[in-house]
PyMOL Python script that loads the backbone (N, CA, C, O; Angstrom):
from pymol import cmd

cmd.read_pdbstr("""\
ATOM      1  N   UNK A   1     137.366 110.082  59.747  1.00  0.00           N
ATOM      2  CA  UNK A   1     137.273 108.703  60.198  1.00  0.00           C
ATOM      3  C   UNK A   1     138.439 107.922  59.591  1.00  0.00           C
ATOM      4  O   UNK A   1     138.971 108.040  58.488  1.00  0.00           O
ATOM      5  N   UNK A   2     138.697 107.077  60.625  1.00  0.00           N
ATOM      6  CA  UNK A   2     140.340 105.917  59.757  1.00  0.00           C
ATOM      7  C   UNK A   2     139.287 105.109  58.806  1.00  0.00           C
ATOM      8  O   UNK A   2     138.181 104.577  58.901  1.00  0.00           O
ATOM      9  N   UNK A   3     140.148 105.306  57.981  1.00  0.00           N
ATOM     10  CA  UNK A   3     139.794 104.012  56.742  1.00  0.00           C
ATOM     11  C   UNK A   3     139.622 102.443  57.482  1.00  0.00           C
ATOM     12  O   UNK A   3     138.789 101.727  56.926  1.00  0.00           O
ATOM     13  N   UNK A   4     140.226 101.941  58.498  1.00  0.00           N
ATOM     14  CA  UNK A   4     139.988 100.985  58.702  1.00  0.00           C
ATOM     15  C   UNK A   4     138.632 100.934  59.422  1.00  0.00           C
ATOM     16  O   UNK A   4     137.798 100.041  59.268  1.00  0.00           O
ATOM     17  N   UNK A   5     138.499 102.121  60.318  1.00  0.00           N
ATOM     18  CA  UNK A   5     136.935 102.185  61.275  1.00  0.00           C
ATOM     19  C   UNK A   5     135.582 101.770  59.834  1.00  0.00           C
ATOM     20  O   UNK A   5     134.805 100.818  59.763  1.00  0.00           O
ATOM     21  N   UNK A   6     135.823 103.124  58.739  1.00  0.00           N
ATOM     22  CA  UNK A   6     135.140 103.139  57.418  1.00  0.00           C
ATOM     23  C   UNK A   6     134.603 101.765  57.189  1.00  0.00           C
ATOM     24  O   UNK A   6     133.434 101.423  57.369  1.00  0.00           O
ATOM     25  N   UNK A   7     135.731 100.904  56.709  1.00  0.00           N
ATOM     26  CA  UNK A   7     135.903  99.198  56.245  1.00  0.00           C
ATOM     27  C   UNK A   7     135.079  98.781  57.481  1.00  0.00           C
ATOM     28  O   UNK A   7     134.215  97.950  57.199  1.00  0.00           O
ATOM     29  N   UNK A   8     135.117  99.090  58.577  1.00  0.00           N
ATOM     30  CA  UNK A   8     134.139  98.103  59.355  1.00  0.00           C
ATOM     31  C   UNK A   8     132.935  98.039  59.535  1.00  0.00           C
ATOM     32  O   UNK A   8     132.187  97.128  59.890  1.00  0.00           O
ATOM     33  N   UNK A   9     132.706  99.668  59.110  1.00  0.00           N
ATOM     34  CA  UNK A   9     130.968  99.877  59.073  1.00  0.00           C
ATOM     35  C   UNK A   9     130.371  99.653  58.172  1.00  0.00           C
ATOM     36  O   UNK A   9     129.145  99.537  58.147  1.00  0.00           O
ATOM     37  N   UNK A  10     131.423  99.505  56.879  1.00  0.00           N
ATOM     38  CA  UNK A  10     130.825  99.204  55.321  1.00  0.00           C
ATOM     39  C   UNK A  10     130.666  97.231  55.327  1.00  0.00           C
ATOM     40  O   UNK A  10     130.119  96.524  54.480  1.00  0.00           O
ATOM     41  N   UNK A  11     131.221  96.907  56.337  1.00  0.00           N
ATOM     42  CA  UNK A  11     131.150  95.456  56.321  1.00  0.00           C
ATOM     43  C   UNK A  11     129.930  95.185  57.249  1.00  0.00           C
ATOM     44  O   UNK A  11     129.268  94.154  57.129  1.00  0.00           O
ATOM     45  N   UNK A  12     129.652  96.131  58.171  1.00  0.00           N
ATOM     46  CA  UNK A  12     128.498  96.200  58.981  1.00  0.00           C
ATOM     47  C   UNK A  12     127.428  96.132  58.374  1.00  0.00           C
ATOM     48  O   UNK A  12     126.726  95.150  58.134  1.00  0.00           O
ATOM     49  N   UNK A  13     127.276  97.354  58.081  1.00  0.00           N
ATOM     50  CA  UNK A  13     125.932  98.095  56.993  1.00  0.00           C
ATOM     51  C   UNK A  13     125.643  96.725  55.939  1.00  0.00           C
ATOM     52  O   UNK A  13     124.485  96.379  55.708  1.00  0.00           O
ATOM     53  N   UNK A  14     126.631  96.116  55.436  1.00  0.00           N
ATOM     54  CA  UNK A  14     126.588  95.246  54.226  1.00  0.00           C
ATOM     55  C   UNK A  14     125.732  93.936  55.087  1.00  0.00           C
ATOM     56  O   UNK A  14     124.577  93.711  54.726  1.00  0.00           O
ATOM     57  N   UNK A  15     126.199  93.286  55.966  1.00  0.00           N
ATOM     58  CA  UNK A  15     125.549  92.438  56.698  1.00  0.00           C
ATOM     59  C   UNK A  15     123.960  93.185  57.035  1.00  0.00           C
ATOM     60  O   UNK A  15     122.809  92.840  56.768  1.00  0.00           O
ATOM     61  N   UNK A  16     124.442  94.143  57.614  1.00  0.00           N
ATOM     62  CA  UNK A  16     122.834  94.667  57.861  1.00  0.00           C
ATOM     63  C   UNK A  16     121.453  94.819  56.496  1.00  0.00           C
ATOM     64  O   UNK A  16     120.250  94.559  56.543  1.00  0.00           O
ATOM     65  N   UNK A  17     121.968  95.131  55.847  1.00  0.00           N
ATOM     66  CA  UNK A  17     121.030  95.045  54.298  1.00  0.00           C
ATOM     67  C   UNK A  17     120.941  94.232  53.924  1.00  0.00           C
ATOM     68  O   UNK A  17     120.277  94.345  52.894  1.00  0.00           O
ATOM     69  N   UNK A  18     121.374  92.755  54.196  1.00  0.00           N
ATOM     70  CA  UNK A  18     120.871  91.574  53.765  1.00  0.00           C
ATOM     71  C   UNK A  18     120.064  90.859  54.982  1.00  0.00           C
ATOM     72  O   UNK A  18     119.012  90.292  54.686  1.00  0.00           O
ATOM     73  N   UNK A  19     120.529  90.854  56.423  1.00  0.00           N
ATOM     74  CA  UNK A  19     119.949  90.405  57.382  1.00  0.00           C
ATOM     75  C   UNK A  19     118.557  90.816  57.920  1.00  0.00           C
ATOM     76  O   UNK A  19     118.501  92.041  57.811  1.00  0.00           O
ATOM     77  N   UNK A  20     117.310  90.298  58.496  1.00  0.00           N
ATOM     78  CA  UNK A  20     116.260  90.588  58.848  1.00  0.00           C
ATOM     79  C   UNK A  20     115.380  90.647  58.162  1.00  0.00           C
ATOM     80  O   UNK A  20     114.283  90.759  58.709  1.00  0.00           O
ATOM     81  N   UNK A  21     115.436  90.599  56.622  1.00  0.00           N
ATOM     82  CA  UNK A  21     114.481  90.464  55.781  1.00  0.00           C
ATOM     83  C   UNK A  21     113.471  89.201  56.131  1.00  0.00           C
ATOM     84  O   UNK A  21     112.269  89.246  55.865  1.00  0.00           O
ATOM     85  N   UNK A  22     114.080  88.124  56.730  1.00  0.00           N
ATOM     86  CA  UNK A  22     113.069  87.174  57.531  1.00  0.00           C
ATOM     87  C   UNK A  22     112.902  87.231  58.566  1.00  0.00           C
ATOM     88  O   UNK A  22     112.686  86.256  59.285  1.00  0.00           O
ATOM     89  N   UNK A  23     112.962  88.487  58.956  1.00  0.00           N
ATOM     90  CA  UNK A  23     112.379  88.785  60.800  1.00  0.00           C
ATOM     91  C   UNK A  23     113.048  89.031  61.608  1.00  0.00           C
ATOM     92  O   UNK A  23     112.688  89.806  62.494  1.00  0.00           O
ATOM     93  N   UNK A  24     114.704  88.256  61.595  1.00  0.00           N
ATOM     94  CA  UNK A  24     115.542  88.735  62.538  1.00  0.00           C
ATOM     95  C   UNK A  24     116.980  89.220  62.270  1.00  0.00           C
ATOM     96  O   UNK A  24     117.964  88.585  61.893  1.00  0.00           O
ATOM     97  N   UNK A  25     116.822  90.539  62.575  1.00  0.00           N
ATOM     98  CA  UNK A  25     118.127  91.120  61.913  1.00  0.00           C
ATOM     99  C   UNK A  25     119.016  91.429  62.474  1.00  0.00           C
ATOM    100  O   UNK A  25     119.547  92.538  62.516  1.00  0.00           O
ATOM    101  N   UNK A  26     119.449  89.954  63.263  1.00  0.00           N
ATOM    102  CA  UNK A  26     120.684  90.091  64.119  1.00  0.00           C
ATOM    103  C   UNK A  26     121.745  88.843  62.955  1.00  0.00           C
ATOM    104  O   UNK A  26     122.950  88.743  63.185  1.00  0.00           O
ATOM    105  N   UNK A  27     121.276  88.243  62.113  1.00  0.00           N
ATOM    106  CA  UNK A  27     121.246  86.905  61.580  1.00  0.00           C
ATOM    107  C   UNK A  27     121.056  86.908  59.962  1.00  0.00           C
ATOM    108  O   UNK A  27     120.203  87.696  59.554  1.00  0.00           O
ATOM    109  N   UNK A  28     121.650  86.230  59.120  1.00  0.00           N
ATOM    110  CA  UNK A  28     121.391  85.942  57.649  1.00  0.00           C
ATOM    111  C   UNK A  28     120.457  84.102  57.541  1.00  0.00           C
ATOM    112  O   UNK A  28     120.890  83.064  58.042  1.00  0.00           O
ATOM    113  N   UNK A  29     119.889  84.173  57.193  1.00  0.00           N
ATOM    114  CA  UNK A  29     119.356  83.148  56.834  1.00  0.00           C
ATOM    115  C   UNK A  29     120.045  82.846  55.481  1.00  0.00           C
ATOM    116  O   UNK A  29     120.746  83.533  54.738  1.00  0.00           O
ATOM    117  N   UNK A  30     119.551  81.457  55.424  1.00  0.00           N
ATOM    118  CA  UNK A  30     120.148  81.008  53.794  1.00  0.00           C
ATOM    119  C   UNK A  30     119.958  81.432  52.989  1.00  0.00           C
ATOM    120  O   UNK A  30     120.887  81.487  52.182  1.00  0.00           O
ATOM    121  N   UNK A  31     118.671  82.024  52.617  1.00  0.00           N
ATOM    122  CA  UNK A  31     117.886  82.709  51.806  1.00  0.00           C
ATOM    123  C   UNK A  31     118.676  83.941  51.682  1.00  0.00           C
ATOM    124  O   UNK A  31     119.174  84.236  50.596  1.00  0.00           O
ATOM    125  N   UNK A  32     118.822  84.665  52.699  1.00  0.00           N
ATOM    126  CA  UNK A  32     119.314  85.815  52.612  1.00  0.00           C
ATOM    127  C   UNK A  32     120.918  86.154  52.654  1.00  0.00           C
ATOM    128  O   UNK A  32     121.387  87.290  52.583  1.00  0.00           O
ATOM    129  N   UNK A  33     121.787  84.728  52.806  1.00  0.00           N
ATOM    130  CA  UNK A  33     123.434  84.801  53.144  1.00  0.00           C
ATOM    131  C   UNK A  33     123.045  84.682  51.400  1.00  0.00           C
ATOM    132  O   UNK A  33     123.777  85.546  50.917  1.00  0.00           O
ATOM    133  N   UNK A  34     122.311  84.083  50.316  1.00  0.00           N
ATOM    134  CA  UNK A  34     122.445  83.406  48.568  1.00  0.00           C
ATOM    135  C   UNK A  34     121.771  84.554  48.096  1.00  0.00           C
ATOM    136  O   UNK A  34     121.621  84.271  46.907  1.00  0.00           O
ATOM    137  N   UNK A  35     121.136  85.965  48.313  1.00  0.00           N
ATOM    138  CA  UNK A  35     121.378  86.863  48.197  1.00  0.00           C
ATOM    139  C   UNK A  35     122.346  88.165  48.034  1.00  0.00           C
ATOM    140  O   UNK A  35     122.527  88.938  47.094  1.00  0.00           O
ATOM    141  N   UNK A  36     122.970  88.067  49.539  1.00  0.00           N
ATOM    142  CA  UNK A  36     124.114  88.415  49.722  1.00  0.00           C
ATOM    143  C   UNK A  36     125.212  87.975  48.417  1.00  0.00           C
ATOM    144  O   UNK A  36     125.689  88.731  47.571  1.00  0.00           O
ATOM    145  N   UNK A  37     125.396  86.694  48.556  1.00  0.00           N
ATOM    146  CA  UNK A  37     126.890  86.233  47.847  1.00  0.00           C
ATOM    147  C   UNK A  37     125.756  86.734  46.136  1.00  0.00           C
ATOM    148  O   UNK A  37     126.567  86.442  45.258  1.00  0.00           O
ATOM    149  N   UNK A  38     125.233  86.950  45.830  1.00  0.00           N
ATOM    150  CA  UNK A  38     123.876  86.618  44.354  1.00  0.00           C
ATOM    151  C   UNK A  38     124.669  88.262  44.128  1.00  0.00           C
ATOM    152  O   UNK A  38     125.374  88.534  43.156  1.00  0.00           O
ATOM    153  N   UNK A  39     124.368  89.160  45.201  1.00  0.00           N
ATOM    154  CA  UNK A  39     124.718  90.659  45.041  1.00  0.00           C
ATOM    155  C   UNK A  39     126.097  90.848  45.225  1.00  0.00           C
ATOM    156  O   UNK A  39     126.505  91.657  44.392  1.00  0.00           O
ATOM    157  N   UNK A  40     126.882  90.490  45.881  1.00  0.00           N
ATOM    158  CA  UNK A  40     127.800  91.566  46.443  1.00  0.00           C
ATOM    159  C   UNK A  40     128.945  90.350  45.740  1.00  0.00           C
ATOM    160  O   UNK A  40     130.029  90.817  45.388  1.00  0.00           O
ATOM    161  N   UNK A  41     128.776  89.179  45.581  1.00  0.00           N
ATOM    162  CA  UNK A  41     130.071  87.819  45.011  1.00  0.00           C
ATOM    163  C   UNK A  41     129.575  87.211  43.746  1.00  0.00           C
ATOM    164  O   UNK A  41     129.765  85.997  43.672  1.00  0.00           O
ATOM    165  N   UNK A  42     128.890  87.863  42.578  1.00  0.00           N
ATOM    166  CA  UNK A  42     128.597  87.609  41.144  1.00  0.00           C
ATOM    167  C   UNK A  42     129.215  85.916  41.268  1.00  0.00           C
ATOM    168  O   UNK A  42     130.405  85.764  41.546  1.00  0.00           O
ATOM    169  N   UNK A  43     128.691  85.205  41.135  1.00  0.00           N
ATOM    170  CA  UNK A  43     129.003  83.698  40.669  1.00  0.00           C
ATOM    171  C   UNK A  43     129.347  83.267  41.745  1.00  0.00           C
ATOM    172  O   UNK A  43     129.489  82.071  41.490  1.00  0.00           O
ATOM    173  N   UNK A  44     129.575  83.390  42.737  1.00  0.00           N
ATOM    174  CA  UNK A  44     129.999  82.604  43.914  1.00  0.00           C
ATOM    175  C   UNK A  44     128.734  81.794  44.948  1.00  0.00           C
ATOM    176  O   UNK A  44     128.895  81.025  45.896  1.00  0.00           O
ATOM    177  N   UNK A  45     127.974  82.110  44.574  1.00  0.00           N
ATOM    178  CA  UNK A  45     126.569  81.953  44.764  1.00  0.00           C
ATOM    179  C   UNK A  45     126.905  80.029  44.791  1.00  0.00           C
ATOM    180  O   UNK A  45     127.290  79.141  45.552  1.00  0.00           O
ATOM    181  N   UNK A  46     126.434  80.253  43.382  1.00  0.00           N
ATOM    182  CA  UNK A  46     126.814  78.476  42.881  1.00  0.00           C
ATOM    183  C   UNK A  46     125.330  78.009  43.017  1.00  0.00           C
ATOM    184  O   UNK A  46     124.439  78.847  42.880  1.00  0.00           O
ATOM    185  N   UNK A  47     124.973  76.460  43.330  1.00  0.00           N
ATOM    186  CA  UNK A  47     124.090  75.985  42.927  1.00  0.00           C
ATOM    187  C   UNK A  47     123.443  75.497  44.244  1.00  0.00           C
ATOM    188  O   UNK A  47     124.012  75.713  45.314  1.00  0.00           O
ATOM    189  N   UNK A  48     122.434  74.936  44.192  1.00  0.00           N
ATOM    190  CA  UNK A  48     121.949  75.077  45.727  1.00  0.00           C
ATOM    191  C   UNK A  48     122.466  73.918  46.736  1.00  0.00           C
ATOM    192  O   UNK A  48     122.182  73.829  47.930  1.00  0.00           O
ATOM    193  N   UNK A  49     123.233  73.111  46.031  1.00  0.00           N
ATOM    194  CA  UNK A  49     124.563  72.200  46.965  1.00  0.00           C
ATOM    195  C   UNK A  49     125.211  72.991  47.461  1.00  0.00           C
ATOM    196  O   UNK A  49     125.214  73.439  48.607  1.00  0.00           O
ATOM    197  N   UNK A  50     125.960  73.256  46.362  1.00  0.00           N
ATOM    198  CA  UNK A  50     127.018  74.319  46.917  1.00  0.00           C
ATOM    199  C   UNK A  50     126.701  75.372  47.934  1.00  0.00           C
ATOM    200  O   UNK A  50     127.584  75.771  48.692  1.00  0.00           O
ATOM    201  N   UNK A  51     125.705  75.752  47.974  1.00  0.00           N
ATOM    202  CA  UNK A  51     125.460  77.131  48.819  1.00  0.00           C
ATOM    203  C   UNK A  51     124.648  76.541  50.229  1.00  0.00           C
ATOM    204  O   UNK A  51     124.228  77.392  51.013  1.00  0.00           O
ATOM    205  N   UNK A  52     124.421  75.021  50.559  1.00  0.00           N
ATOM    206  CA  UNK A  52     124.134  74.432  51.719  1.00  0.00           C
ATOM    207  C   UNK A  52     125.265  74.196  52.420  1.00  0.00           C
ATOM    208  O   UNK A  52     125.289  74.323  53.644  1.00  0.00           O
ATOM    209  N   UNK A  53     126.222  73.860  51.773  1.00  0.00           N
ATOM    210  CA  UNK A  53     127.658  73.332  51.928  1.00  0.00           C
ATOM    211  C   UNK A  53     128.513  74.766  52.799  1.00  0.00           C
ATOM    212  O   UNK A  53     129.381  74.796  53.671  1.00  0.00           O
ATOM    213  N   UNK A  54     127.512  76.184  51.805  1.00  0.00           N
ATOM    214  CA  UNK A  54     129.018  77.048  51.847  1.00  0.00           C
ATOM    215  C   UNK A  54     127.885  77.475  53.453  1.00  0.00           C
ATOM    216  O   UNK A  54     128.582  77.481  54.467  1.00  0.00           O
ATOM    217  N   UNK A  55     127.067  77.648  53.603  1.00  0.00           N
ATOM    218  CA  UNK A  55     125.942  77.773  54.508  1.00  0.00           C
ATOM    219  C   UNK A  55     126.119  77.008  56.145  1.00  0.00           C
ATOM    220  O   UNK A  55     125.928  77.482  57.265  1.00  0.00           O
ATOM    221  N   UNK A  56     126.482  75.895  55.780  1.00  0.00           N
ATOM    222  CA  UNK A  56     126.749  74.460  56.483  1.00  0.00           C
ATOM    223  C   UNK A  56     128.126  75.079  57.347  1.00  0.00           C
ATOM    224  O   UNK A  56     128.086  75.094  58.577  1.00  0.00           O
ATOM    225  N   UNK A  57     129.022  75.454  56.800  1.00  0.00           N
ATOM    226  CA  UNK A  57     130.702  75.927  56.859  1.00  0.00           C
ATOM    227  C   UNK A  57     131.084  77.548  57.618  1.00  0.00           C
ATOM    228  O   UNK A  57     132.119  77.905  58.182  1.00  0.00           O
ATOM    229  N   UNK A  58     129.698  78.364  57.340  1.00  0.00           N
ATOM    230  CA  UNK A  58     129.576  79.349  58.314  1.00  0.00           C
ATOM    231  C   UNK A  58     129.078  79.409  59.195  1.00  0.00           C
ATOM    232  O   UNK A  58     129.456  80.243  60.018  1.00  0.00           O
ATOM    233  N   UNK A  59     127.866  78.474  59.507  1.00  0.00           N
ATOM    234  CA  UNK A  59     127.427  78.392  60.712  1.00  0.00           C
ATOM    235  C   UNK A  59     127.756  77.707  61.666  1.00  0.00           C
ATOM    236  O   UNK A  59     127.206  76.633  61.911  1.00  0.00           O
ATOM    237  N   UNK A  60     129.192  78.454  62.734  1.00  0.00           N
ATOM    238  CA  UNK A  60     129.814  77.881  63.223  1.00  0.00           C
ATOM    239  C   UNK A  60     129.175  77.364  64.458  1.00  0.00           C
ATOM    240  O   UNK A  60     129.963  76.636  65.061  1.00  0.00           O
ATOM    241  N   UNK A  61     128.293  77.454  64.910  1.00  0.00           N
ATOM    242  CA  UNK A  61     127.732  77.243  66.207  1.00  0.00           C
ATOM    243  C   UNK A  61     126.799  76.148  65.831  1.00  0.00           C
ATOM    244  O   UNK A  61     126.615  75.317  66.721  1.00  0.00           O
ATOM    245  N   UNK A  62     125.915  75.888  64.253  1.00  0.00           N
ATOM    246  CA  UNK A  62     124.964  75.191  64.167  1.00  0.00           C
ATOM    247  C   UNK A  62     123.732  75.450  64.271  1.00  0.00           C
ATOM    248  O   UNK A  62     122.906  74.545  64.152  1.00  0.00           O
ATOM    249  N   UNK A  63     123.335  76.834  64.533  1.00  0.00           N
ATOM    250  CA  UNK A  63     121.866  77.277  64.781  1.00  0.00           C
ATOM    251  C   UNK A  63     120.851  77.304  64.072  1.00  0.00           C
ATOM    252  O   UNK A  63     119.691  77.479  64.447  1.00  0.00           O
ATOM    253  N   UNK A  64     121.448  77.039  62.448  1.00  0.00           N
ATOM    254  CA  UNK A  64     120.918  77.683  61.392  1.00  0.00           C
ATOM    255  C   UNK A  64     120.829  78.689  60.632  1.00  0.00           C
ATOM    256  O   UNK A  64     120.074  78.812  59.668  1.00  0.00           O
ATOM    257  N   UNK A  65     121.799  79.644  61.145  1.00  0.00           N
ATOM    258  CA  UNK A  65     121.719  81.038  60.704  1.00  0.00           C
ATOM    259  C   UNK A  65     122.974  81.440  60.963  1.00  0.00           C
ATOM    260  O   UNK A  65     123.565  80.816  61.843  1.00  0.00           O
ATOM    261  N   UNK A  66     123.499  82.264  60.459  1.00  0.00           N
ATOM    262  CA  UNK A  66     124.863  83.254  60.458  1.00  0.00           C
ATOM    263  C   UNK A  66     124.673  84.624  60.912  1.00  0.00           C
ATOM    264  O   UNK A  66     124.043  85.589  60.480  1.00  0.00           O
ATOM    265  N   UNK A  67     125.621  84.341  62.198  1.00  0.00           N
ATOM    266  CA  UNK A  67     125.588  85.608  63.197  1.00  0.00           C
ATOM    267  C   UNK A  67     126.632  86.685  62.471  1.00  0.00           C
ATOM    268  O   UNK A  67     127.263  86.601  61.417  1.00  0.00           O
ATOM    269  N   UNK A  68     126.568  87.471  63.226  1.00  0.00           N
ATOM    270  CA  UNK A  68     127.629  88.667  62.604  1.00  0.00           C
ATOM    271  C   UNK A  68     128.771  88.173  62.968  1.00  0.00           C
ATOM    272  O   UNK A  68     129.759  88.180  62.234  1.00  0.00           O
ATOM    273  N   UNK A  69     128.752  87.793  63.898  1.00  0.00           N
ATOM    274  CA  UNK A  69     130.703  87.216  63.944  1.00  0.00           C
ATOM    275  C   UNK A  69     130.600  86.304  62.958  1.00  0.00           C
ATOM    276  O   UNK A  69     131.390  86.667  62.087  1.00  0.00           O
ATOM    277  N   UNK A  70     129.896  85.031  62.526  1.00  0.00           N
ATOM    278  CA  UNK A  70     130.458  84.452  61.811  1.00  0.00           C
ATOM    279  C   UNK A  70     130.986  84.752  60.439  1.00  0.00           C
ATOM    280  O   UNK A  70     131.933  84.308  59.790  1.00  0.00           O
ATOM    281  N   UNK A  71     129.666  86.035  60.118  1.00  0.00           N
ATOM    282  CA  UNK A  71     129.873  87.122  58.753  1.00  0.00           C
ATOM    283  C   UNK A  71     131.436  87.435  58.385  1.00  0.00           C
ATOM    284  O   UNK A  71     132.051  87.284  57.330  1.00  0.00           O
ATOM    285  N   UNK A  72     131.914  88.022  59.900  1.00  0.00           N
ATOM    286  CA  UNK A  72     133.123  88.642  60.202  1.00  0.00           C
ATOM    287  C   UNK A  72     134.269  87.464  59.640  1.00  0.00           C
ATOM    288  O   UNK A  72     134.931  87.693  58.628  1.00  0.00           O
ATOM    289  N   UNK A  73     134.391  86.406  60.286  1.00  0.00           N
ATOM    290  CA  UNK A  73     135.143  85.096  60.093  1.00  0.00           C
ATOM    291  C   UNK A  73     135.093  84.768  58.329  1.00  0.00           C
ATOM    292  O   UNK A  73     136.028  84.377  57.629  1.00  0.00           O
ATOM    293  N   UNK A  74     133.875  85.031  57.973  1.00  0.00           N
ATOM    294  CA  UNK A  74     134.119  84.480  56.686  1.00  0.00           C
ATOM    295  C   UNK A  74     134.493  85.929  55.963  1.00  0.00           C
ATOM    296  O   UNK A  74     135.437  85.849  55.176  1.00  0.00           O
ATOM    297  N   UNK A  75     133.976  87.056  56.094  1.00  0.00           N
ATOM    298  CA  UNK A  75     135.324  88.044  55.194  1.00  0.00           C
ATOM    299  C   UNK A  75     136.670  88.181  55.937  1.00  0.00           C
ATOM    300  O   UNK A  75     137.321  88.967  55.248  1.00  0.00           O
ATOM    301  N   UNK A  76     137.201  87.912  56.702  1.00  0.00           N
ATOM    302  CA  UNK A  76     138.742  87.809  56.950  1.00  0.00           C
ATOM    303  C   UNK A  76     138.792  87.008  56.113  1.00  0.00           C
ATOM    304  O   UNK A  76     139.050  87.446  54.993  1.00  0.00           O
ATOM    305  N   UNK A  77     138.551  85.340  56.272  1.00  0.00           N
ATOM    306  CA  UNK A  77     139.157  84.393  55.741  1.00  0.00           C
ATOM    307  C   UNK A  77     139.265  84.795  54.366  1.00  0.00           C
ATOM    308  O   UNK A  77     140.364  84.988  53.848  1.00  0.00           O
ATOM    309  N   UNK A  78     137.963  84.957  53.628  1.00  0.00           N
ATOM    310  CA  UNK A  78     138.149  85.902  52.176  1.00  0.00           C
ATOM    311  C   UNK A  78     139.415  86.971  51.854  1.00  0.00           C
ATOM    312  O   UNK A  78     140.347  86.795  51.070  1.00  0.00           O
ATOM    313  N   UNK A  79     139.106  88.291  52.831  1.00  0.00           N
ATOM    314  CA  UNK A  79     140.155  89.160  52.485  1.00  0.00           C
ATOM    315  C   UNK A  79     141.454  88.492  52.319  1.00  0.00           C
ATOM    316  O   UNK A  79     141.903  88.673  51.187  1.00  0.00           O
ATOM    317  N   UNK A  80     142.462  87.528  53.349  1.00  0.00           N
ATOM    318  CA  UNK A  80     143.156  86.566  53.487  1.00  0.00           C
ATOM    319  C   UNK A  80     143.643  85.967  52.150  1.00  0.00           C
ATOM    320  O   UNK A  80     144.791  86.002  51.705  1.00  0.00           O
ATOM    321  N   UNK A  81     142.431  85.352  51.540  1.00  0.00           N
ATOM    322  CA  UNK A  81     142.573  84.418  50.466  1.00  0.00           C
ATOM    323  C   UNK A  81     142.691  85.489  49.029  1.00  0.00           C
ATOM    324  O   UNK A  81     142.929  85.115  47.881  1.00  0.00           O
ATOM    325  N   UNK A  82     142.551  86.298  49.297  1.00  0.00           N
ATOM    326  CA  UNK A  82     142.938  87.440  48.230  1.00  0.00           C
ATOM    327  C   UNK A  82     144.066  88.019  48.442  1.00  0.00           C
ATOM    328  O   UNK A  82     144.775  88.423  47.520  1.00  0.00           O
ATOM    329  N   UNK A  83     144.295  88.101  49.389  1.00  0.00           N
ATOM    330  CA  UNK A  83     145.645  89.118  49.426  1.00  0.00           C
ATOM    331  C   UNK A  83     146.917  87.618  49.680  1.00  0.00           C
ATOM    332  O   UNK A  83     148.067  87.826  49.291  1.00  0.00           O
ATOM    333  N   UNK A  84     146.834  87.267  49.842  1.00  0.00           N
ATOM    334  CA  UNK A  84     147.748  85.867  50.369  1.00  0.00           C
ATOM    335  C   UNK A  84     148.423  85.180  49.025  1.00  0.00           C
ATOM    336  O   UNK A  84     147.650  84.536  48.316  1.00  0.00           O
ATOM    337  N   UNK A  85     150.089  85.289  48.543  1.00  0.00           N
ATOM    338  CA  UNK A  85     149.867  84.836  47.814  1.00  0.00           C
ATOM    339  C   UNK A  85     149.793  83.327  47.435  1.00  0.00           C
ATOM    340  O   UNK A  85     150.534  82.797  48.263  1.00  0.00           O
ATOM    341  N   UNK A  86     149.365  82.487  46.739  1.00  0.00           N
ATOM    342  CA  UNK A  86     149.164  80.998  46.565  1.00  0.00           C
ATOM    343  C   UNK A  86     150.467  80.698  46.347  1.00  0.00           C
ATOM    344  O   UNK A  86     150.807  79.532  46.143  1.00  0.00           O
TER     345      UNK A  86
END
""", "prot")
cmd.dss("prot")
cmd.show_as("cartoon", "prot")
cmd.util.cbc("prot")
cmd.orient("prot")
């Protein structure tokens, strides 16, 4: 398998193990996106402003919940902001 196919299923799978724990596992709920960042982003979590805010900023459509594309949108922008230099 290409390493890049690899990277996409490991970004898959990763969305998938946090999503559906509240029923629908097409979607992260808040609960479950402050999990996510709690596990996989040690301190990035932040406080529960912050994580309405960071919550507020992925849900690009407004539904309440974070679809897999939006998942997608926010690790580019991440990978991006790491590799990019300031």
């Amino acid at each position: 398998m290409a390493m890049l196919e690899e990277q996409l299923k490991v970004l898959k799978k990763t969305f998938d193990k946090y999503a559906g724990k509240d029923g629908d596992k097409d979607s992260l709920s808040k609960a479950e996106l402050a999990d996510l960042l709690r596990e996989e982003f040690p301190g990035m979590a932040g406080d529960k402003q912050q994580l309405d805010a960071f919550f507020t900023g992925l849900d690009g459509d407004k539904d309440g919940k974070v679809s897999f594309p939006e998942f997608v949108q926010f690790a580019a922008t991440l990978m991006l902001m790491l590799v990019s230099p300031m």
